[in-house]
C-alpha positions in Angstrom: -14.0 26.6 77.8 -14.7 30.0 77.1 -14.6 31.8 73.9 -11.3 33.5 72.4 -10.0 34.2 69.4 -7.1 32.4 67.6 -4.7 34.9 65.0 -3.1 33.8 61.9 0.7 34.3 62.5 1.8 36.0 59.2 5.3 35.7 57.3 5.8 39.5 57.8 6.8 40.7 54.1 4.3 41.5 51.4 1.2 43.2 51.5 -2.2 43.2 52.0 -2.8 40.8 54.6 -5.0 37.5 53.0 -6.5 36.8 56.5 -7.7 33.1 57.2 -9.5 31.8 60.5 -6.9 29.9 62.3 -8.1 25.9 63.3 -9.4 25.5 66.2 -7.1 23.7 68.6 -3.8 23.8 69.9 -1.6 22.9 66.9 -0.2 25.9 65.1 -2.8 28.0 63.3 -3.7 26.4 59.6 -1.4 28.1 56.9 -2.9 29.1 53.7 -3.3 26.2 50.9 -1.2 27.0 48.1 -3.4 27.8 44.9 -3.8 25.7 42.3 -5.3 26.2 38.8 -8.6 24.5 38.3 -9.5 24.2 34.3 -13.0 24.9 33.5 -14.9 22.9 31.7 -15.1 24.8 27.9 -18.4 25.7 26.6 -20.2 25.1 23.3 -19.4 28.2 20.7 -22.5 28.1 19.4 -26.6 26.6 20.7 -25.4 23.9 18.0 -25.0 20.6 19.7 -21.1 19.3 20.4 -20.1 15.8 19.3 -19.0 13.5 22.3 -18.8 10.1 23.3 -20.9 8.7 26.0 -18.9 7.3 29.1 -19.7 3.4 28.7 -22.5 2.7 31.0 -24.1 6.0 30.7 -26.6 7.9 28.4 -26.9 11.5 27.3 -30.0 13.2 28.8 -31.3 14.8 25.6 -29.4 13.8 22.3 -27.7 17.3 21.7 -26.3 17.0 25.5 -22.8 16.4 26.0 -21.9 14.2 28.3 -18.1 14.4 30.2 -16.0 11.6 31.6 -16.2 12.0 35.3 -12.2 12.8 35.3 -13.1 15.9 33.3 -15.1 17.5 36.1 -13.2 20.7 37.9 -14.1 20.6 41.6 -15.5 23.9 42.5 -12.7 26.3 43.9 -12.9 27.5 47.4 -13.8 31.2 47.1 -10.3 33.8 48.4 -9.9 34.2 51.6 -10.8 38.0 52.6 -8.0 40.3 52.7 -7.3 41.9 55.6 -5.5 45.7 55.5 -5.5 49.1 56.4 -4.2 52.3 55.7 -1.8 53.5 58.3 -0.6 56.9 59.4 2.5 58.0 59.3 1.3 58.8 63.5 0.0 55.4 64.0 2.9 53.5 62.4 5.5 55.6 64.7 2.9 54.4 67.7 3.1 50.8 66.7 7.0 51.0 66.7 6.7 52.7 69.8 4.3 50.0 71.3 6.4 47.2 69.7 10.1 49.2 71.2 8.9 48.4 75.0 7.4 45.1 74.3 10.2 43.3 76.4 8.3 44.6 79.3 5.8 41.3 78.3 8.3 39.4 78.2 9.2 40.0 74.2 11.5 40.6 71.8 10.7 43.8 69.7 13.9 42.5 67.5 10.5 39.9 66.2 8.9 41.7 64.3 10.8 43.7 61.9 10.9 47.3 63.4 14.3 48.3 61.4 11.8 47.6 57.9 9.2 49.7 59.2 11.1 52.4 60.3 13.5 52.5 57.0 9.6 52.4 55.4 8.8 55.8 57.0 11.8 57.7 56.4 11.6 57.6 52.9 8.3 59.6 51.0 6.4 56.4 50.0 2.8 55.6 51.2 4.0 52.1 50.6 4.8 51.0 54.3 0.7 50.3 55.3 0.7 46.7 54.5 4.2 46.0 56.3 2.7 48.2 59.4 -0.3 45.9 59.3 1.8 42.5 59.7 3.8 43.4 62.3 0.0 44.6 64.1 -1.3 41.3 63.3 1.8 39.4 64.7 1.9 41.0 67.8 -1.5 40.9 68.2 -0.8 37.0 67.7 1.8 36.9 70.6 0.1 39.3 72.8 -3.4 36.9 72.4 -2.5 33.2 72.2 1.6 33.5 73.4 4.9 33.6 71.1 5.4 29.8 71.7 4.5 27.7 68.6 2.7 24.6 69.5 5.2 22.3 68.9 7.2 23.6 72.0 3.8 23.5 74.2 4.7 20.1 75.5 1.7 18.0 76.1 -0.7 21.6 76.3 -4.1 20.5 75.3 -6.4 23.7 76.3 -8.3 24.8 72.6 -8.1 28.4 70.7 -11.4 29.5 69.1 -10.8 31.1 65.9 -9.4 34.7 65.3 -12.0 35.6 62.2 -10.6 37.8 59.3 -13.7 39.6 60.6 -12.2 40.2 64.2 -9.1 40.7 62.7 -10.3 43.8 60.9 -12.1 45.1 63.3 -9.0 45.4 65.7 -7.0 46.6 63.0 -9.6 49.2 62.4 -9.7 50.4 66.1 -5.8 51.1 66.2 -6.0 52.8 62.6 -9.3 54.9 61.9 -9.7 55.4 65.4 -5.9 56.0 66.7 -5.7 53.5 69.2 -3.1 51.5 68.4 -1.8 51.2 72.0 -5.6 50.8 73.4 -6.0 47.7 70.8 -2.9 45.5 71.7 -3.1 46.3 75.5 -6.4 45.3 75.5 -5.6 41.9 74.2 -3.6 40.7 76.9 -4.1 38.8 80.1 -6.2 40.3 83.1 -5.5 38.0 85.7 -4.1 39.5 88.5 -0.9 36.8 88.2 0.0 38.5 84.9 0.3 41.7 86.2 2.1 40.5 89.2 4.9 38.7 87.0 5.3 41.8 84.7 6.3 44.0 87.5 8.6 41.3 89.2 10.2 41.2 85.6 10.9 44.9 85.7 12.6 45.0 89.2 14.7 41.9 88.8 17.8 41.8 87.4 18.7 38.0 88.1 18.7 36.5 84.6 17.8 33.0 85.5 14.5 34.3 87.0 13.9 37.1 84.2 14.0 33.8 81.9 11.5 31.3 84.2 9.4 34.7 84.3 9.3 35.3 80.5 8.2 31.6 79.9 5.3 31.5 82.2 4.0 35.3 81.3 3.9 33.4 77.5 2.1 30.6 79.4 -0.6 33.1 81.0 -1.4 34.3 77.4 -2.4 30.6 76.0 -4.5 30.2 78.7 -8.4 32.0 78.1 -9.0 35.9 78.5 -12.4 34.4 81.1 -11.4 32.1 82.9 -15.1 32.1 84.2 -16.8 34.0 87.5 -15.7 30.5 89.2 -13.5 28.0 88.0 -10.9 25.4 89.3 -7.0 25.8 88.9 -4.3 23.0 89.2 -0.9 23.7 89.1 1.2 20.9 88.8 4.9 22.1 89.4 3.2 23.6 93.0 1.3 20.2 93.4 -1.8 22.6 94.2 -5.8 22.7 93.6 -7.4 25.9 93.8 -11.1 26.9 93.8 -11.7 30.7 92.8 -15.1 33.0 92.4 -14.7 36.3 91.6 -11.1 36.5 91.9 -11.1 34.9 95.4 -9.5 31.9 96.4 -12.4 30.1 98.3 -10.7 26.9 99.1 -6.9 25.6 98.4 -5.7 21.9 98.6 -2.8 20.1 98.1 -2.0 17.9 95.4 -0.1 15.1 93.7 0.0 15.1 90.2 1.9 13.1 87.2 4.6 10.9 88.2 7.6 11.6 85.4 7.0 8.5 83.4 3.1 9.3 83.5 3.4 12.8 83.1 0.1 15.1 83.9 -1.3 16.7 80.7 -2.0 20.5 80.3 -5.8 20.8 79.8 -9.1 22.5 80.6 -12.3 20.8 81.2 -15.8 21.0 82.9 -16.7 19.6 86.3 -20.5 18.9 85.9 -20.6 16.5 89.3 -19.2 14.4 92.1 -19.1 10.3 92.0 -19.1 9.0 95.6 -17.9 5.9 96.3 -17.0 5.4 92.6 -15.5 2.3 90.4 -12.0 2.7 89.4 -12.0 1.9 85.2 -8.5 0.9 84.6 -6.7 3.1 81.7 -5.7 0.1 79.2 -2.2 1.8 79.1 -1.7 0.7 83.1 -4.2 -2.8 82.8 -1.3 -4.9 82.5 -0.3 -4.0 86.0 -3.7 -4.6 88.0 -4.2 -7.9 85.7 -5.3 -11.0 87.7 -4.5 -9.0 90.6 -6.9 -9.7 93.6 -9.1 -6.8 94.3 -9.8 -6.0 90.5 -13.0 -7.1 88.3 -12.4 -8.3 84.5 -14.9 -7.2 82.0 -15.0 -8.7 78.8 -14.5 -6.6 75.8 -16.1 -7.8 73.0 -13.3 -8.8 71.3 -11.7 -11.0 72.6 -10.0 -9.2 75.7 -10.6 -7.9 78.8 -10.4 -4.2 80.7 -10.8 -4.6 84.6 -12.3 -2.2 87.1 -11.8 -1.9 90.6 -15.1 -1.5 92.7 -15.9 1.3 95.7 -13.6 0.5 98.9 -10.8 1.2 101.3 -8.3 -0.4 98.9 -10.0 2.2 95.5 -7.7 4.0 93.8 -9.8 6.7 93.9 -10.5 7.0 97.2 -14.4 7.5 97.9 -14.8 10.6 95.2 -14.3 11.3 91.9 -15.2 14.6 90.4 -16.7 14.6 86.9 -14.8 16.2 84.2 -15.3 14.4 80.8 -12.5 15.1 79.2 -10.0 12.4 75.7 -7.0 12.0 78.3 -9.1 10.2 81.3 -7.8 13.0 83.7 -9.5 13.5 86.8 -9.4 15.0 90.5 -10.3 12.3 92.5 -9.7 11.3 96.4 -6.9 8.9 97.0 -6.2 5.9 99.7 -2.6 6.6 99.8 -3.0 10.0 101.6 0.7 9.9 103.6 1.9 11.4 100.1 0.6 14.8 101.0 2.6 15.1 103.6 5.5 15.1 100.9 7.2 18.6 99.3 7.8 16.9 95.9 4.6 14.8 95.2 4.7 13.4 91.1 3.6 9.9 91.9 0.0 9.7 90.3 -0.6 7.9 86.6 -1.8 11.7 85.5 -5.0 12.1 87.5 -4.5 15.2 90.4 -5.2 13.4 93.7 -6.5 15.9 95.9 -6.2 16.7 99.5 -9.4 16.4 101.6 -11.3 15.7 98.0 -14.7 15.3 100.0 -14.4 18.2 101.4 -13.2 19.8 98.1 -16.6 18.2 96.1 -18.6 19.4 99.4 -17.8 22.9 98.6 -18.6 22.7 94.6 -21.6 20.9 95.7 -22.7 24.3 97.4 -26.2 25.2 96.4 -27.7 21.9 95.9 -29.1 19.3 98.3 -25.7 17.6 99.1 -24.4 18.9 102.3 -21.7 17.1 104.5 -24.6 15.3 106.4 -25.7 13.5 103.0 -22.3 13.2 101.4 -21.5 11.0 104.8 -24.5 9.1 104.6 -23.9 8.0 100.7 -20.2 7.3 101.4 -21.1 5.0 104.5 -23.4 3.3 102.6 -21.1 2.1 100.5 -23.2 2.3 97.0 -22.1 4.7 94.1 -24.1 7.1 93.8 -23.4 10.9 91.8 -24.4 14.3 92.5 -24.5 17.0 90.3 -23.4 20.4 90.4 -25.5 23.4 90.7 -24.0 24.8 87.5 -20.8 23.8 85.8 -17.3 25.0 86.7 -14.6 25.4 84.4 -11.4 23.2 85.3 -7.6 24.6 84.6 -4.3 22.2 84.5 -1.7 24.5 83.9 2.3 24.3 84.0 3.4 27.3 86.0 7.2 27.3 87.4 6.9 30.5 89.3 4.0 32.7 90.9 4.4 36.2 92.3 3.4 36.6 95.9 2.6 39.3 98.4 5.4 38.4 100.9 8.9 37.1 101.0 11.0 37.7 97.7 8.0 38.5 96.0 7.6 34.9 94.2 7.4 31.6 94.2 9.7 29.0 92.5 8.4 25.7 91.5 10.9 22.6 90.0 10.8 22.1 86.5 9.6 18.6 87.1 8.7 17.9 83.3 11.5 19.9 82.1 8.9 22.4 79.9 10.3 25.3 80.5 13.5 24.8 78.5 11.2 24.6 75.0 9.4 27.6 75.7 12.6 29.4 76.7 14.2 28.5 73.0 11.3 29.9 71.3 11.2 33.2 73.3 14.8 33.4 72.2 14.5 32.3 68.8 13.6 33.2 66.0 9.1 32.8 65.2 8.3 28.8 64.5 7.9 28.1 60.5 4.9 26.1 61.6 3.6 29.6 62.8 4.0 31.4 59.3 1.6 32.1 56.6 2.7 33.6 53.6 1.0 36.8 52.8 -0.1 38.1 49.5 -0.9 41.1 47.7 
């Protein structure tokens, strides 16, 4: 995936900002360890040598050396964490308010990020209000980036955040405050996919509340997602049961799909395709081997210890149909072909354990396949010959499974609505309502 930054979300109170580098992954950014003392170990007041008693089992180097019980030893303390902070105008502080005031049209609450403080800050003649300024830039700089929705209420979202360095951090905060750009700085951190836009302006010309809501949650959805999605990349949207193949911002090629039944939900995750198995064995997930066991049609393999996993080999009767497109990836997801194709002729199509069968999936790996050696005329050859066989891309492409409930359009209403079908939405709605996730905070210190 490509690289982003991740923000530490920070309690907004004291001042200056300690900045740390968010962990990389989808769980809530890491929060600051508390300090703790660490005792030094004293020195000698003089060169004259201390008394001591040797640990049993050991012996003093040189006579005069003192030698210390291991439980003595004070680990060497981590050094601070850099702080993070800048000194505001009163200008750029009334442009962040400003900024912060029309927020809502991203789907936001300004009534997050402590506005009333600010302003009360800047009516009185104190130069006191910087470091409160610079929280509230660093939070919405957080929710503008990586979303408002702590991970907790990301239901089954697996798709990384690189770190947000304290380095970055200043850096930004230094472009909206020595160079007056506090506008320029946040705008620029939100999502450029044409989608985005799309769903901001259908926000500000509908007045239905029940859409305004399902269009807040998935704008907060487009900004977890990366800034790059790469120059060509796979999408999947599950609720729309679709596979898409853009380059350059155009959809080449457009399938349908059937993803997750409910009780085998499909997970939210990004991955590389690097190739194309033809006529490829079906490796049972253990969770599901209990119902293909002894089953006739399916190959046991011994595991070493003591049990069995079972594979089902190339055929008309494969699960996978005659291709499988490689995307390593923890959660054995995959697109693959399927031999139960009547079930894309269905509108609502969650039947799969997870993987995203794929409409037409030869002709789907034909067309990543493009600029190597494997046009239609070999793929058909390999697939009649009945032998596995995988070809590999000409460069890797990126791979999206993503949770959108509603897409603008250019006809019609103006959208699309998708079924909840995993019932996401609902979490995601609560913490756009609510108040920020404690898992989100870090305390800041002066």
């Amino acid at each position: 995936m490509l690289s982003r930054w991740s923000i530490p979300f920070l309690l907004l109170s004291a001042a200056p900002v300690a900045a740390i580098a968010a962990q990389p992954g989808l769980s809530s950014p890491g929060q600051t360890a508390p300090r703790t003392s660490v005792q030094s170990v004293p020195r000698a007041a003089s060169s004259q040598s201390v008394p001591h008693s040797t640990v049993p089992g050991t012996t003093a180097a040189n006579p005069g050396d003192a030698v210390l019980p291991p439980s003595t030893l004070a680990p060497v303390p981590p050094p601070p964490p850099p702080v993070v902070q800048a000194q505001w105008s009163r200008d750029d502080a009334r442009e962040l308010i400003t900024y912060v005031e029309k927020i809502g049209e991203e789907g936001l609450d300004p009534a997050d990020y402590r506005l009333d403080a600010l302003r009360q800050a800047l009516t009185g003649k104190s130069e006191d209000y910087s470091p409160l300024a610079t929280q509230i830039f660093l939070k919405v700089a957080s929710d503008l980036s990586f979303g408002h929705t702590a991970a907790e209420a990301r239901i089954d979202w697996h798709m990384a955040d690189d770190r947000f360095t304290p380095q970055d951090q200043q850096a930004l905060l230094d472009r909206a405050t020595s160079g007056h750009m506090t506008t320029d700085a946040l705008a620029s951190l939100l999502p450029t996919h044409p989608q985005y836009a799309a769903l901001k302006a259908l926000l500000a010309t509908t007045a239905d509340g029940a859409l305004r809501d399902k269009i807040r949650v998935n704008l907060d959805r487009w900004r977890w997602l990366p800034r790059e999605l790469g120059r060509k990349y796979v999408i999947v949207n599950v609720p729309a049961y679709t596979v898409a193949l853009v380059e350059s911002g155009t959809t080449l090629n457009r399938r349908r799909a059937v993803a997750g039944a409910l009780k085998t939900p499909t997970p939210q995750l990004s991955a590389v395709i690097t190739g194309a198995i033809f006529n490829p064995w079906w490796e049972v997930p253990s969770s599901i081997s209990k119902e293909v066991s002894g089953k006739k049609g399916y190959v046991s393999v011994p595991t070493g210890d003591g049990g069995v996993r079972w594979r089902q080999p190339p055929g008309p009767k494969n699960a996978l149909g005659r291709v499988k497109l490689v995307m390593g990836n923890p959660y054995a997801i995959y697109l693959h072909d399927t031999n139960a194709k009547h079930l894309f002729d269905t509108k609502a199509r969650a039947y799969s354990h997870g993987c995203i069968r794929t409409e037409d999936a030869v002709g789907f790996a034909q067309t990543l396949l493009d600029g190597t050696d494997w046009d239609r005329g070999k793929i058909d050859q390999v697939l009649a010959g009945g032998k596995t066989s995988q070809a590999n891309l000409a460069a890797p492409v990126p791979v999206y499974i993503a949770y959108f409930t509603v897409a603008a359009t250019s006809d019609g209403p103006g959208y699309m609505s998708y079924k909840d079908i995993y019932n996401r939405d609902a979490p995601v709605l609560t913490a756009l309502d609510g108040a920020p996730a404690a898992a989100h905070m870090v305390t800041a210190t002066r």
